[in-house]
N, C-alpha and C positions, 0 to 999 in steps of 0.2 A: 472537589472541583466546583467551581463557583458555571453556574449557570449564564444560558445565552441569555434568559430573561432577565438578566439586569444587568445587561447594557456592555459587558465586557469587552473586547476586543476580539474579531473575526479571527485572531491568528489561531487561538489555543486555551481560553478559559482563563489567560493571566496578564496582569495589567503591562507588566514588561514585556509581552512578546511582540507588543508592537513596534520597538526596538528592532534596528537590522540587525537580523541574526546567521552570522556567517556561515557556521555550521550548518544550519537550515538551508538557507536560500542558498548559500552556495553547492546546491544539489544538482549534479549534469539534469536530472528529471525535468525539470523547469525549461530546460533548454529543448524538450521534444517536442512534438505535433500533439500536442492533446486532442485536438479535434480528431482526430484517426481514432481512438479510442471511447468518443464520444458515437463515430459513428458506427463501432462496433458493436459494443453495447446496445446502440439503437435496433438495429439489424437483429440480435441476439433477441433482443425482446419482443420485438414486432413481429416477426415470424411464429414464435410462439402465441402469442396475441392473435393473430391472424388464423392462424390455425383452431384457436380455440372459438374462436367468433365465427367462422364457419361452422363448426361444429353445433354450436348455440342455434345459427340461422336454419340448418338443416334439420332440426328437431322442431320447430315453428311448432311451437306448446301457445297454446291462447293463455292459458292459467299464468304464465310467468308474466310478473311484473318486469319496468323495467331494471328492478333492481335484481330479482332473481337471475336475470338476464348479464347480467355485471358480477355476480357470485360465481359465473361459474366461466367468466374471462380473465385471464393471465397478464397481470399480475391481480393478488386481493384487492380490495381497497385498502385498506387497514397501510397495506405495503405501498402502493399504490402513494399515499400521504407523505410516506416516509420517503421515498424517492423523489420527490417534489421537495420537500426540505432538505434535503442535503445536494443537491444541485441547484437550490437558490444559493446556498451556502457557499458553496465551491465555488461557483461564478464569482459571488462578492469577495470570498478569500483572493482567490487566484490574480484577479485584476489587483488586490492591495500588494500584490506580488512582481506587480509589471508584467501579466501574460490578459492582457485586453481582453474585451468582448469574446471569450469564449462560449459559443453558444451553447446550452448546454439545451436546446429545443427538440432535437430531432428525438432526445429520452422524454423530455417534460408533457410532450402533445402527445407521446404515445398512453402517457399514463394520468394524465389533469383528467380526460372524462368517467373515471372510473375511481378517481381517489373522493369516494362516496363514504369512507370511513373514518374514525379518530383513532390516532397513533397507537398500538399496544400502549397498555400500560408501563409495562416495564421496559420499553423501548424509549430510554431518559435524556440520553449522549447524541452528540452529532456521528459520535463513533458508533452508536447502535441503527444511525439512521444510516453508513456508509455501510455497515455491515448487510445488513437488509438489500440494499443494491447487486452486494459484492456475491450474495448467496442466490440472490434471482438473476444476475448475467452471469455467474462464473460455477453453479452448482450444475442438480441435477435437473433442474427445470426446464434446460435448455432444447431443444428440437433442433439445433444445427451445432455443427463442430466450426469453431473459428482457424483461420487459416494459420499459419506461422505470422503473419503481419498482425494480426488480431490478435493471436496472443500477446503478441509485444508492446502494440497499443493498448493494450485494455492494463494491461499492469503499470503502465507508465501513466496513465490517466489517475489509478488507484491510489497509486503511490503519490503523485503529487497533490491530491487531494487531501491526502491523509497527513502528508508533511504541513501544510497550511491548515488544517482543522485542529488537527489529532496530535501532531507533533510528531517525535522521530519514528521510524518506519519499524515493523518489524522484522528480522534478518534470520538467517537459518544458522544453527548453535553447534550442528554435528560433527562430531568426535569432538567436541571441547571439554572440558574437564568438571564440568557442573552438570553435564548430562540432560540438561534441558534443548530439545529439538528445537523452537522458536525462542526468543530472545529478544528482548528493547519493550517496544511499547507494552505497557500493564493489563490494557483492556483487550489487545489483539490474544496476549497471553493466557488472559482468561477466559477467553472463547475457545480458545484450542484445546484447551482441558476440561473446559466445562462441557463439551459435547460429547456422543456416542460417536462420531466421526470426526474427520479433521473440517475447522473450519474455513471459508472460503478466501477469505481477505487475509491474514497473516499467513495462510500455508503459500498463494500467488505473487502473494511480496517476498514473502522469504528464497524460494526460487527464482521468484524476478532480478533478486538483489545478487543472490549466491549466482546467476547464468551472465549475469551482466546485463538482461533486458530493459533494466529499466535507465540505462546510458544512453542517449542517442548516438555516441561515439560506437556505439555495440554494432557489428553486424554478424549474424549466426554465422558457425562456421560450416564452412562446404568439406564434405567429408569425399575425400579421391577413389576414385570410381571401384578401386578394389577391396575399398571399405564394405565388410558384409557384417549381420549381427551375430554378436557372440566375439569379436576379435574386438582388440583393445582401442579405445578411442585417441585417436590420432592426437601429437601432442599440440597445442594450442599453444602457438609462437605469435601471437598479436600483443604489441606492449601492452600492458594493463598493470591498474594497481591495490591494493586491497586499501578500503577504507572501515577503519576500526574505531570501534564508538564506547565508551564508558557514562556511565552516570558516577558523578562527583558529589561527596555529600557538603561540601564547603570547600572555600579557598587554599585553604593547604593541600589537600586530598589533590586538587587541580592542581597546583604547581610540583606535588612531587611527582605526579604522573605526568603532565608537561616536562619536565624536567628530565627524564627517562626518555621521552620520546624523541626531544629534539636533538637527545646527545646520540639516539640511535638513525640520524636522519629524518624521522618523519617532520611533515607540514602536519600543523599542529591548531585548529581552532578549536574556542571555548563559545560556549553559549550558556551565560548564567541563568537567564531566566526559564532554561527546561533543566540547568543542570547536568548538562553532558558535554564530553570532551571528544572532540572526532580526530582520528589521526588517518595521514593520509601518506602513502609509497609505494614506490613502483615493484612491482612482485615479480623478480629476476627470473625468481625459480620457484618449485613448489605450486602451490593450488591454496585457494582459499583456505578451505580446510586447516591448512596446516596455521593460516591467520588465525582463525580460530580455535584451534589451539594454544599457541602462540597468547594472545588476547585476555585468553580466559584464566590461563594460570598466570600472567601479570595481575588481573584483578584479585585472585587467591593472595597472592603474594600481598597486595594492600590494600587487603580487605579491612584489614583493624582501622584503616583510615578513612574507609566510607568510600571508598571503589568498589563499581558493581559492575558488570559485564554486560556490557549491550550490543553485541553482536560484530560480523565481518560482513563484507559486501564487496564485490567486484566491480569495480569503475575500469574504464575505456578510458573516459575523458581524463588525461593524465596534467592538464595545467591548473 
C-alpha cells in the first residue's frame, strides 16, 4: 500500500480511485445522516471521559502533573492522536464524496486536549487509525449502552468512512462454503483473527451489512405484540435485495462473472481500480444467508480464473 505521505489520493492509497467509482459510491450508506453517528460516538466517549475526569478531580493528588492527570483520562493520548487523524481524514474524504461539511468536532474537542502522545508504532494505516475509534466507541471501554438509533448511526458512520478510506466494506460470510465468518476487506480480516476476541470494526459492519443497517432505506422491524423469546422470528416481508461482491483478478475473470450475472438478472457494476465486481437483486425469497451461499460456491466454481469471494449484504434501497 503506498502511503498517505506522498501525496496519493484521499479515496484508498491508489492513483485511480479518484475515478468515479460506481460500485463504491453507489452505496445507499452515503445517502444517510452521518451526523447522528458522529453524535453518538461523541456521547459514547464523553461520558466515559467525563466520568474518568471526575474521578481524577476527586483524588486532588498535588504530586500529579498535568500530564499524569491526562494518563489516567479516557481516551490515551497515544489513541487520542489517532482519532484526531482519521477524522481529519473522513471529513476531507467524505466532502470528495459530495456529503459536505460534516462536522466531525463534537469527537475532535473531546479528544485534541489530551492527544499529548505520538501514534503507536505499529499503528501505520488510516485503517488502523479507524480501528482504534472503532474499539474505544463500539468496545468494552464504553459506560453507556447506545440506543437502537445509535446503533444504526454509529455503523453507518463506520461504514461510510471506511468505504472512502479503506475501500469495500467488510460483510458476514456465514454458512458460505469457504468457512470464513468475515469476508472483503484484507486488513478488517486480519484484525479478526489476529485477536483473542472478535474485533470491533469488521464484526459492526459485517452485522450492519447482513441486518440491513447500514441502508437508510432500513427501518428495524416491529415484532407483533405476541412475539415472546424463544418463538421463531416473524417472517420479514419488506422488499429488499442482497448485494454480492467478488474481487476480480483481471479482465476476463470480470466478464465471465459479468456474463453469469446479467444472464441471471442481476445489476451488475465493476470497479477496476479496487478490483471488485458488485451484483445487485432483489431477494424474493430466502435470507442473505442463502446469498452467501449461493456467492461463494460461484466464486469456487471460477476460482482458476482469479474470483475470490467478498461477501453478501442486505440493501433496502432497491434502485
Amino acid at each position: 500500500m503506498i502511503p498517505y505521505a506522498q501525496g496519493i489520493c484521499l479515496h484508498g492509497n491508489r492513483p485511480d480511485r479518484c475515478k468515479l467509482c460506481i460500485a463504491l459510491l453507489s452505496h445507499p450508506v452515503f445517502q444517510a445522516d452521518l451526523a447522528a453517528g458522529v453524535a453518538a460516538v461523541a456521547r459514547a466517549i464523553g461520558v466515559r471521559q467525563a466520568q474518568d475526569m471526575l474521578r481524577v478531580a476527586e483524588q486532588d493528588r498535588e504530586d500529579w502533573s498535568a500530564q499524569s492527570q491526562n494518563a489516567h483520562i479516557f481516551p490515551a493520548g497515544d489513541c487520542c492522536t489517532a482519532i484526531l487523524e482519521i477524522c481529519s481524514l473522513a471529513r476531507r474524504a467524505l466532502a470528495e464524496e459530495g456529503i459536505q461539511n460534516l462536522d466531525m468536532s463534537p469527537i475532535t474537542d473531546l479528544v485534541r486536549p489530551f492527544a499529548d502522545r505520538p501514534l503507536r508504532p505499529h499503528w501505520t494505516t488510516p485503517h488502523d487509525w479507524l480501528s482504534t475509534l472503532a474499539e474505544l466507541s463500539l468496545g468494552m471501554h464504553l459506560t453507556i449502552e447506545y440506543t437502537t438509533e445509535e446503533v444504526i448511526a454509529v455503523r453507518r458512520l463506520f461504514a461510510a468512512i471506511h468505504l472512502t478510506i479503506c475501500g469495500p466494506l467488510p460483510v458476514g460470510n456465514w454458512g458460505a462454503d469457504d468457512r470464513q465468518e468475515i469476508v472483503g476487506c484484507p486488513e478488517c480480516l486480519a484484525n479478526h483473527h489476529g485477536r483473542n476476541g472478535a474485533a470491533s470494526l469488521p464484526t459492526e459492519l459485517a452485522f450492519g451489512a447482513r441486518d440491513g443497517d447500514i441502508d437508510p432505506a432500513y427501518t428495524p422491524l416491529l415484532y407483533p405484540d405476541s412475539w415472546t423469546f424463544g418463538m421463531p422470528t416473524p417472517p420479514d416481508n419488506r422488499p429488499r435485495a442482497a448485494r454480492l461482491t467478488w474481487h476480480v483478478a483481471d479482465g476476463l475473470a470480470a466478464k465471465t462473472l459479468r456474463d453469469i450475472l446479467e444472464a441471471l438478472g442481476f445489476a451488475v457494476a465493476e470497479n477496476p481500480g479496487w478490483g471488485i465486481l458488485v451484483a445487485q437483486k432483489p431477494l424474493l425469497k430466502g435470507d442473505v444467508h442463502d446469498a452467501m451461499r449461493w456467492g461463494s460456491a460461484l466464486a469456487t466454481r471460477l476460482k482458476d480464473l482469479g474470483v475470490e469471494w467478498y461477501g453478501a449484504q442486505t440493501i433496502f434501497s432497491l434502485s
